[in-house]
N, CA, C and O atoms as a GROMACS GRO file, in nm:
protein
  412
    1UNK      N    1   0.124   1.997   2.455
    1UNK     CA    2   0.127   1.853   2.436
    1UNK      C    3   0.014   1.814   2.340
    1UNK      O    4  -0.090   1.880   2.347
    2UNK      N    5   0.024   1.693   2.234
    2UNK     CA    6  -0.054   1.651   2.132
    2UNK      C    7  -0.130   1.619   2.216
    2UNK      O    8  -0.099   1.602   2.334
    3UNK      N    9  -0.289   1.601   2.148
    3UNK     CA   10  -0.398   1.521   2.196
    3UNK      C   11  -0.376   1.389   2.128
    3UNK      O   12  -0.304   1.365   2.030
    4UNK      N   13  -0.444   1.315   2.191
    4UNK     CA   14  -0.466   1.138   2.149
    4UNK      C   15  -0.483   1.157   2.016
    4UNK      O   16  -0.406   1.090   1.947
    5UNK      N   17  -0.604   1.267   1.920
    5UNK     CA   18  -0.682   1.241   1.810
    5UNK      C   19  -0.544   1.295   1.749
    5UNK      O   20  -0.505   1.219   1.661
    6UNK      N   21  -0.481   1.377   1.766
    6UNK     CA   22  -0.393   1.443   1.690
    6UNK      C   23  -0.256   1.348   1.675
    6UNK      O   24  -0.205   1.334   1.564
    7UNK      N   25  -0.215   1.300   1.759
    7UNK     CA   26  -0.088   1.187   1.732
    7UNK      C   27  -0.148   1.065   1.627
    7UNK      O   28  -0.081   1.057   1.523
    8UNK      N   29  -0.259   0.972   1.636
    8UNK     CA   30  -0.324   0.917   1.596
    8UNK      C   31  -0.318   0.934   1.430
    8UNK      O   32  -0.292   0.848   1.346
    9UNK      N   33  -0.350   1.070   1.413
    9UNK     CA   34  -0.380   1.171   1.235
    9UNK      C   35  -0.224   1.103   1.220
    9UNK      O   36  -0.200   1.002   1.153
   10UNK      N   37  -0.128   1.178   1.294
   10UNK     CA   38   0.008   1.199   1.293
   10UNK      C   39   0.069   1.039   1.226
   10UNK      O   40   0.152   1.023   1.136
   11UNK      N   41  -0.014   0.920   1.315
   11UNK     CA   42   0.112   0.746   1.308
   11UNK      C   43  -0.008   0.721   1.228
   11UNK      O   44  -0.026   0.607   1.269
   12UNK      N   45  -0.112   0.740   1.139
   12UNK     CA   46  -0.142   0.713   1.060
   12UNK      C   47  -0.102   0.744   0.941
   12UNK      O   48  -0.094   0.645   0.870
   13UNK      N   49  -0.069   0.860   0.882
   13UNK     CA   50  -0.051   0.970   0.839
   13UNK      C   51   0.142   0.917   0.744
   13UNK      O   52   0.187   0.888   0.633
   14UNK      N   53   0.184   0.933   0.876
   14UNK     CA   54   0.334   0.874   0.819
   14UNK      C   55   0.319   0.729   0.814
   14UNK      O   56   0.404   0.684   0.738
   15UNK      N   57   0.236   0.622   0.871
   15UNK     CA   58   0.240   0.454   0.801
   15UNK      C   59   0.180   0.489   0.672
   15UNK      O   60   0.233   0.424   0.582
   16UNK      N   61   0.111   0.549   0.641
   16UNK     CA   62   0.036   0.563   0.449
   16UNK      C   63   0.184   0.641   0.436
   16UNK      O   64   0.279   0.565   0.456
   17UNK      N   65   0.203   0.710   0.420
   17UNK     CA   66   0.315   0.784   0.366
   17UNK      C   67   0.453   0.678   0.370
   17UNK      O   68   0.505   0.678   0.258
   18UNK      N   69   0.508   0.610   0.443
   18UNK     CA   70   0.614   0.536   0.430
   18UNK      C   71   0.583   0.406   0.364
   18UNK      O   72   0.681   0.370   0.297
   19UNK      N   73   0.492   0.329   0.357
   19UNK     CA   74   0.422   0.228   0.256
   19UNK      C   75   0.441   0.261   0.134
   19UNK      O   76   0.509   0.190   0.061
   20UNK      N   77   0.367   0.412   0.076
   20UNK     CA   78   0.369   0.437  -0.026
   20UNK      C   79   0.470   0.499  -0.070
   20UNK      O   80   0.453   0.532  -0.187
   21UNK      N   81   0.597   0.538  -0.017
   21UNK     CA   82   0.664   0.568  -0.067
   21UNK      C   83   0.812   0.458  -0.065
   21UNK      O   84   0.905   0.472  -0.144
   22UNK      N   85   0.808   0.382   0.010
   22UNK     CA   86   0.856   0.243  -0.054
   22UNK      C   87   0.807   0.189  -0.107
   22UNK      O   88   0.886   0.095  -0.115
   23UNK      N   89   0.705   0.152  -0.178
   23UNK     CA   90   0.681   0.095  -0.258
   23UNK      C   91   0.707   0.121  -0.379
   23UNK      O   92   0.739   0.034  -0.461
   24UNK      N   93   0.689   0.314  -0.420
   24UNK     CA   94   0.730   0.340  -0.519
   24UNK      C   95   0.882   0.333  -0.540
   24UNK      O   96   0.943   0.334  -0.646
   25UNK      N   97   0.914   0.328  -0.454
   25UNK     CA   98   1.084   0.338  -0.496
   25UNK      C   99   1.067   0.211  -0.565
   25UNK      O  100   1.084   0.225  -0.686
   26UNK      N  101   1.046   0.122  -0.539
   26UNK     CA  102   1.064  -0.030  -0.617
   26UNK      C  103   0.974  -0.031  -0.753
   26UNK      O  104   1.015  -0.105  -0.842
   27UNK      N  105   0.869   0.034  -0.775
   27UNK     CA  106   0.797   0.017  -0.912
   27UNK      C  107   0.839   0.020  -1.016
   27UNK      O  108   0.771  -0.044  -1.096
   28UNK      N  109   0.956   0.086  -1.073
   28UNK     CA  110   0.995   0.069  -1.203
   28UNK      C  111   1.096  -0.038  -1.209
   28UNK      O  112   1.130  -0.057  -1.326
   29UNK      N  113   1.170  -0.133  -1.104
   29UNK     CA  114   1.221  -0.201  -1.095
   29UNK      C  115   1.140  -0.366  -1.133
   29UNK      O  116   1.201  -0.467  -1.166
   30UNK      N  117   1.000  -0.352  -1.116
   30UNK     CA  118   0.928  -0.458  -1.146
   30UNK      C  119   0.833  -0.436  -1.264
   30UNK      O  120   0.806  -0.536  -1.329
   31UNK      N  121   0.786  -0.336  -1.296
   31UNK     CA  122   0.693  -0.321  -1.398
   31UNK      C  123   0.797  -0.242  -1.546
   31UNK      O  124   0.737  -0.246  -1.653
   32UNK      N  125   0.885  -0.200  -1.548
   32UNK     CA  126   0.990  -0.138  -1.627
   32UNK      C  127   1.058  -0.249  -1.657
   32UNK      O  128   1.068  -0.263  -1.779
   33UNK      N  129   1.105  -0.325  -1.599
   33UNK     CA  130   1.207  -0.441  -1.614
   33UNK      C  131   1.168  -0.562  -1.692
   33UNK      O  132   1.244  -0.645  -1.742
   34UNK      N  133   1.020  -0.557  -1.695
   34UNK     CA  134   0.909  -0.709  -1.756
   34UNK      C  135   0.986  -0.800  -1.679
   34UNK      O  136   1.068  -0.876  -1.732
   35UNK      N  137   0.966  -0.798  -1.564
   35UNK     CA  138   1.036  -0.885  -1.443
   35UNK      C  139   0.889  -0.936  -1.394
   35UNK      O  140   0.890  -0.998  -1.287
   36UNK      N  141   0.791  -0.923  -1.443
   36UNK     CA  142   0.683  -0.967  -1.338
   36UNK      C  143   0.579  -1.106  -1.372
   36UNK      O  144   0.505  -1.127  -1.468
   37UNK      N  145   0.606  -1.178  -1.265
   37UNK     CA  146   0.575  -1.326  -1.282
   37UNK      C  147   0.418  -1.330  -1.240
   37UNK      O  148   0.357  -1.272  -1.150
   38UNK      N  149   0.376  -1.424  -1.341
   38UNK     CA  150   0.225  -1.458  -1.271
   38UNK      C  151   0.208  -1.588  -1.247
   38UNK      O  152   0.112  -1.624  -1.179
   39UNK      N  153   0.302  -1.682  -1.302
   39UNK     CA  154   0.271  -1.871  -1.230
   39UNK      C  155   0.304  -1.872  -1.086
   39UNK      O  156   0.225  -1.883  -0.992
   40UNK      N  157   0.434  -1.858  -1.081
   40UNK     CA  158   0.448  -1.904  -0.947
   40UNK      C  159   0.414  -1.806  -0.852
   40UNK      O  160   0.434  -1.686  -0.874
   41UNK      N  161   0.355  -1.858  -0.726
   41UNK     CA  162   0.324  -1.830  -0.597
   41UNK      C  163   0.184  -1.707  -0.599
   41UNK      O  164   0.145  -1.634  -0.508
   42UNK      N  165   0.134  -1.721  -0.739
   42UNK     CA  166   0.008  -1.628  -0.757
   42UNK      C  167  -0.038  -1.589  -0.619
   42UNK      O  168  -0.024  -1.486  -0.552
   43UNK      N  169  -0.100  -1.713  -0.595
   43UNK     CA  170  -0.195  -1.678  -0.439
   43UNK      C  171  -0.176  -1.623  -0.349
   43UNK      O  172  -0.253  -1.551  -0.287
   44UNK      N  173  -0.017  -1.662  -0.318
   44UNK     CA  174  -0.006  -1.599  -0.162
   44UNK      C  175   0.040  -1.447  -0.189
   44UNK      O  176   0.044  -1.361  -0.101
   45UNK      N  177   0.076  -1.427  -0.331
   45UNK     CA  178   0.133  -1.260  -0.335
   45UNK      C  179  -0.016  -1.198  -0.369
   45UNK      O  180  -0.036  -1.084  -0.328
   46UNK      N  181  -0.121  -1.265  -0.443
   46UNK     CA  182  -0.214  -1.171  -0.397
   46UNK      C  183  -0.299  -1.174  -0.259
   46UNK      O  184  -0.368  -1.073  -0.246
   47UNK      N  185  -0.307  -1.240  -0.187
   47UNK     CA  186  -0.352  -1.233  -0.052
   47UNK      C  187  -0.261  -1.151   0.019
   47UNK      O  188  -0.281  -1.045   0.078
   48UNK      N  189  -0.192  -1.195   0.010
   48UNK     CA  190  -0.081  -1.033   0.045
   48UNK      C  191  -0.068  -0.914   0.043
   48UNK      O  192  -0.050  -0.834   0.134
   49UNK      N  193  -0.077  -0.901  -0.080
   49UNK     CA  194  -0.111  -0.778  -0.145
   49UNK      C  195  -0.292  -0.691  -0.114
   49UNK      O  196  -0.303  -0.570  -0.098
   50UNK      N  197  -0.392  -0.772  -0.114
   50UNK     CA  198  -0.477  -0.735  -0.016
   50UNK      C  199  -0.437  -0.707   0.123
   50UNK      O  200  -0.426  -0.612   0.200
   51UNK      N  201  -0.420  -0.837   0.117
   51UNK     CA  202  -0.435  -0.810   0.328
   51UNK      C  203  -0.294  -0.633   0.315
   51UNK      O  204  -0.352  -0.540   0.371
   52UNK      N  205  -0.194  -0.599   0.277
   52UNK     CA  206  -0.164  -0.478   0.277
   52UNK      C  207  -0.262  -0.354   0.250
   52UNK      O  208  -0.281  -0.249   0.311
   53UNK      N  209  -0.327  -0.418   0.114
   53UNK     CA  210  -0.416  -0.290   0.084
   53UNK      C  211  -0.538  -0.273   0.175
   53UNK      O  212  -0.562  -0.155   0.200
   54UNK      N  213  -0.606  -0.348   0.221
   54UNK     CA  214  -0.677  -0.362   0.380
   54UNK      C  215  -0.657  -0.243   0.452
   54UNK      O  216  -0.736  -0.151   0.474
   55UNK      N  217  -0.509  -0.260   0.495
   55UNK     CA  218  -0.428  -0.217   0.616
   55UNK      C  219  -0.441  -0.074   0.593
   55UNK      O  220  -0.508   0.000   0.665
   56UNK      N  221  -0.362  -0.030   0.471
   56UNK     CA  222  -0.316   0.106   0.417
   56UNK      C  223  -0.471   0.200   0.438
   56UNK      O  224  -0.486   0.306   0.500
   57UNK      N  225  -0.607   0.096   0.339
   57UNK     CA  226  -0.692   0.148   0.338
   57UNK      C  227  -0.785   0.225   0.456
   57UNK      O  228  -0.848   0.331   0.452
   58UNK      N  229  -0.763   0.112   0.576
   58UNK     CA  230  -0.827   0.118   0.689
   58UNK      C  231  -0.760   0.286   0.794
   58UNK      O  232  -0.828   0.362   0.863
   59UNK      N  233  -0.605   0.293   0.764
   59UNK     CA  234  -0.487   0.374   0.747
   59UNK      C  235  -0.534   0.486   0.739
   59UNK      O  236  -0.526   0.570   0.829
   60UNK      N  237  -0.613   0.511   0.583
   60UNK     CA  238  -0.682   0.630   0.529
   60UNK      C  239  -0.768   0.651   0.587
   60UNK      O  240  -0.767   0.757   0.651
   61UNK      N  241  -0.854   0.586   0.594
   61UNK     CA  242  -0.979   0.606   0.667
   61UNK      C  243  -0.988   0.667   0.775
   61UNK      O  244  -1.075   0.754   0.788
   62UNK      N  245  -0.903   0.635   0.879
   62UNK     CA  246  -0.903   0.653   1.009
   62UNK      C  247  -0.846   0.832   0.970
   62UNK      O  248  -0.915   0.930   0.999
   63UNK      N  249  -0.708   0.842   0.900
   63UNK     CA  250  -0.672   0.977   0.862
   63UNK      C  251  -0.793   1.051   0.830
   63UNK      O  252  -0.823   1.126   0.923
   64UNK      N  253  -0.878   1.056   0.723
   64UNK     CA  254  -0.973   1.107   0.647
   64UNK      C  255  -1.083   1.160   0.750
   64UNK      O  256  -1.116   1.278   0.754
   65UNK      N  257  -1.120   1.092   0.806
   65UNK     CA  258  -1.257   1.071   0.874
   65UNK      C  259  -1.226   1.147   1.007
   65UNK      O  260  -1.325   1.162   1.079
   66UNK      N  261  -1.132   1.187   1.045
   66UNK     CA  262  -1.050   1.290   1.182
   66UNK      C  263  -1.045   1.420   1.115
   66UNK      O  264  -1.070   1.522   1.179
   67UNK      N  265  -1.005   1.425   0.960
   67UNK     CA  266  -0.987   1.595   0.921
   67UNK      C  267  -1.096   1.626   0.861
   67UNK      O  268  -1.117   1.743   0.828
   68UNK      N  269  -1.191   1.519   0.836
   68UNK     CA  270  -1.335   1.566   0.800
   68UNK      C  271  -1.319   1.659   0.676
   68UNK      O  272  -1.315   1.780   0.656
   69UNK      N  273  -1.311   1.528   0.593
   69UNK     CA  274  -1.299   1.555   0.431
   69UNK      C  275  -1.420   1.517   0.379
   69UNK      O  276  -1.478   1.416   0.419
   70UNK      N  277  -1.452   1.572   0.314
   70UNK     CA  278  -1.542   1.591   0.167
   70UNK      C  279  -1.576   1.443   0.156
   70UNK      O  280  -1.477   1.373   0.136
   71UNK      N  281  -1.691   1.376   0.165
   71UNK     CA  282  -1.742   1.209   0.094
   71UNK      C  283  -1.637   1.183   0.010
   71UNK      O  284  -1.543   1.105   0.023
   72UNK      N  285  -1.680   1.297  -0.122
   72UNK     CA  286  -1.609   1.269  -0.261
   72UNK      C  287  -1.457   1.223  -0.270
   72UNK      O  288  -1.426   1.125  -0.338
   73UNK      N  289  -1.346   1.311  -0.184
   73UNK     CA  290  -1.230   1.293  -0.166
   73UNK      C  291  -1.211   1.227  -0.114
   73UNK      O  292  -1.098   1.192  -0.149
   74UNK      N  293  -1.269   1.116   0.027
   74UNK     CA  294  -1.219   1.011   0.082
   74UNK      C  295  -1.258   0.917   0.024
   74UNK      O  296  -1.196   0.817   0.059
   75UNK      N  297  -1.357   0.890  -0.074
   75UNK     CA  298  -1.358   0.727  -0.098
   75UNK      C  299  -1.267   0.770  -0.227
   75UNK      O  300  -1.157   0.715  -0.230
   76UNK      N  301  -1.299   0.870  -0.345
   76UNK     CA  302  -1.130   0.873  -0.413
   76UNK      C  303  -1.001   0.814  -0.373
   76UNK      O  304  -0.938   0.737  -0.446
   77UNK      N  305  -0.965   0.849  -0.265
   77UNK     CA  306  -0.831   0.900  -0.196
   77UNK      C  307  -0.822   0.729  -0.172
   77UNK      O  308  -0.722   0.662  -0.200
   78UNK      N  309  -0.967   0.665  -0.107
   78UNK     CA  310  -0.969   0.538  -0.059
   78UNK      C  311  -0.899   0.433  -0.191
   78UNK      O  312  -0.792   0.371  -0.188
   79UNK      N  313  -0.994   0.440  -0.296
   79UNK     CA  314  -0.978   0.353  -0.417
   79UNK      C  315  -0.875   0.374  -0.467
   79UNK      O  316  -0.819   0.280  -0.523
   80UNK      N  317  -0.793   0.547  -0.464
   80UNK     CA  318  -0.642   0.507  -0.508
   80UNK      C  319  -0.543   0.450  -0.426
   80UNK      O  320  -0.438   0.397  -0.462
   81UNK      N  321  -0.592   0.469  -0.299
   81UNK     CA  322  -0.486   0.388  -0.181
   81UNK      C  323  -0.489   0.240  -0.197
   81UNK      O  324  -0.382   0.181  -0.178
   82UNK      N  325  -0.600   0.165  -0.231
   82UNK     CA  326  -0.637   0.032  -0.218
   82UNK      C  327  -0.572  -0.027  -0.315
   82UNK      O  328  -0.496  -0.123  -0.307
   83UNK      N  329  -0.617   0.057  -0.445
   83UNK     CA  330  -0.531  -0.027  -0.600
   83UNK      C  331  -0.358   0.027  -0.610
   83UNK      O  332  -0.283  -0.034  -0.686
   84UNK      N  333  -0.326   0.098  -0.560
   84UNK     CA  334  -0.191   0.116  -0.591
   84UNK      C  335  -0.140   0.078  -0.482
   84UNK      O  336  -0.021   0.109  -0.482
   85UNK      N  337  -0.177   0.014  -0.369
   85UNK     CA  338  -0.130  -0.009  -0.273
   85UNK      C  339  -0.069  -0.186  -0.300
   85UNK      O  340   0.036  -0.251  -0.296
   86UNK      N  341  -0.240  -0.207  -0.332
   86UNK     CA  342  -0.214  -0.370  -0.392
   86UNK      C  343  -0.122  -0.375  -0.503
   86UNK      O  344  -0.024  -0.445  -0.479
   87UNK      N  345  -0.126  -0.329  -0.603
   87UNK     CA  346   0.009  -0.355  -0.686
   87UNK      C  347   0.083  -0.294  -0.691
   87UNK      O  348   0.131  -0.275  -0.803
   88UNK      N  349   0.132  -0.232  -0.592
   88UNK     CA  350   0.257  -0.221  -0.553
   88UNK      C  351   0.338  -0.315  -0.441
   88UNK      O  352   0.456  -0.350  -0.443
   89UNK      N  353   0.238  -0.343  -0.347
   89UNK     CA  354   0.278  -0.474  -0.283
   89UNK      C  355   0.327  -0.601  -0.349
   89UNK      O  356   0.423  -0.672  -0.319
   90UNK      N  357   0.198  -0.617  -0.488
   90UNK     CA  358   0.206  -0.769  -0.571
   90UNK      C  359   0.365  -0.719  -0.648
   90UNK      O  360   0.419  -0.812  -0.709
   91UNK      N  361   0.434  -0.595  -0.649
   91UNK     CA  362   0.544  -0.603  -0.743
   91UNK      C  363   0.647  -0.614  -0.646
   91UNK      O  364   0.749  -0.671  -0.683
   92UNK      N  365   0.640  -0.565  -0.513
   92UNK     CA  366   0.748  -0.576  -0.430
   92UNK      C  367   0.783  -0.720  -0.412
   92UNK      O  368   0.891  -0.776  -0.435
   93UNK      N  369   0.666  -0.773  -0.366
   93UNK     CA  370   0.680  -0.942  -0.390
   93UNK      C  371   0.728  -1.039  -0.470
   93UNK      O  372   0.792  -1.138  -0.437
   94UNK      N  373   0.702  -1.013  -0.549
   94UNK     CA  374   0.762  -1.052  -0.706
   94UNK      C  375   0.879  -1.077  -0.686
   94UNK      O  376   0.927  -1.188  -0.667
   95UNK      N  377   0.974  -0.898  -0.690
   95UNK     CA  378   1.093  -0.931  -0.667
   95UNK      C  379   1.145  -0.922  -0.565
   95UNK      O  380   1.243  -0.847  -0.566
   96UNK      N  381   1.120  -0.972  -0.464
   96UNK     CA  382   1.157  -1.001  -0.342
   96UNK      C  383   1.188  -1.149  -0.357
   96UNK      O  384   1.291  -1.172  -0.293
   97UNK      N  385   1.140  -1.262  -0.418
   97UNK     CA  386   1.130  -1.370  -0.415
   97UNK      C  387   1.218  -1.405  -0.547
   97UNK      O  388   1.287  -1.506  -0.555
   98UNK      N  389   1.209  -1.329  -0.626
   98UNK     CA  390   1.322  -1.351  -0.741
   98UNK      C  391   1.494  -1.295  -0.663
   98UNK      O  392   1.606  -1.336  -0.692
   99UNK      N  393   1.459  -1.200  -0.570
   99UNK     CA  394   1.589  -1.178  -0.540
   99UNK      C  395   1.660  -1.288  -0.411
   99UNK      O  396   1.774  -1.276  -0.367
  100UNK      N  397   1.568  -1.381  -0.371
  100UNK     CA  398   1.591  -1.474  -0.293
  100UNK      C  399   1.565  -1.620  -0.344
  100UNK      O  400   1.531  -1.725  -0.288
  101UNK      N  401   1.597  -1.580  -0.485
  101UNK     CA  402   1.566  -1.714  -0.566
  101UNK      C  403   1.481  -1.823  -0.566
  101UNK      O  404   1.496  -1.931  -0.623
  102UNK      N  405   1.370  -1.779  -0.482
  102UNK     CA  406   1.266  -1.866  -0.470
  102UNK      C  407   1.133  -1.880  -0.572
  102UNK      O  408   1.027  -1.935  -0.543
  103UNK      N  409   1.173  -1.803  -0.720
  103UNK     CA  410   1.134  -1.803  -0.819
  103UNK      C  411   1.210  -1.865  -0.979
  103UNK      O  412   1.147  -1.855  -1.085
   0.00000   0.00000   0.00000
């Protein structure tokens, strides 16, 4: 039977992994397309898009800091989780709201 620390690695582990890999499925659909809006609803898609990259980041951390990685590789690992996390969120948004015509 798993230990607590080990399931934990595990539902962290696959929430970064399923985030980031929906998100990419949608990236060339918003940044390929020149589909991407910056007037309307700026604010709340980037507060959004933080408060996700927050989440993801905090995500890593908790992963990282259990398999007892290298300084160097977790705040790396951190800063690419945070920025591709955030715009990939700010593009899902985008067209999420164009596909519900609220753009």
């Amino acid at each position: 039977m798993a230990s607590t620390m080990e399931k934990s690695i595990n539902w962290s582990l696959a929430a970064v992994a399923f985030i980031s890999v929906v998100m990419y499925a949608f990236l060339p659909l918003g940044i390929f397309g020149n589909n991407l809006d910056f007037q309307h609803f700026l604010l709340p898609k980037v507060i959004v898009a933080f408060i996700v990259a927050i989440v993801s980041g905090k995500l890593y951390m908790g992963y990282a800091k259990l398999r007892k990685i290298s300084p160097e590789v977790i705040y790396f690992g951190l800063v690419t989780t945070l920025g591709i996390t955030g715009l990939l969120t700010y593009v899902i948004l985008d067209l999420a709201l164009k596909l519900f015509g609220l753009e």
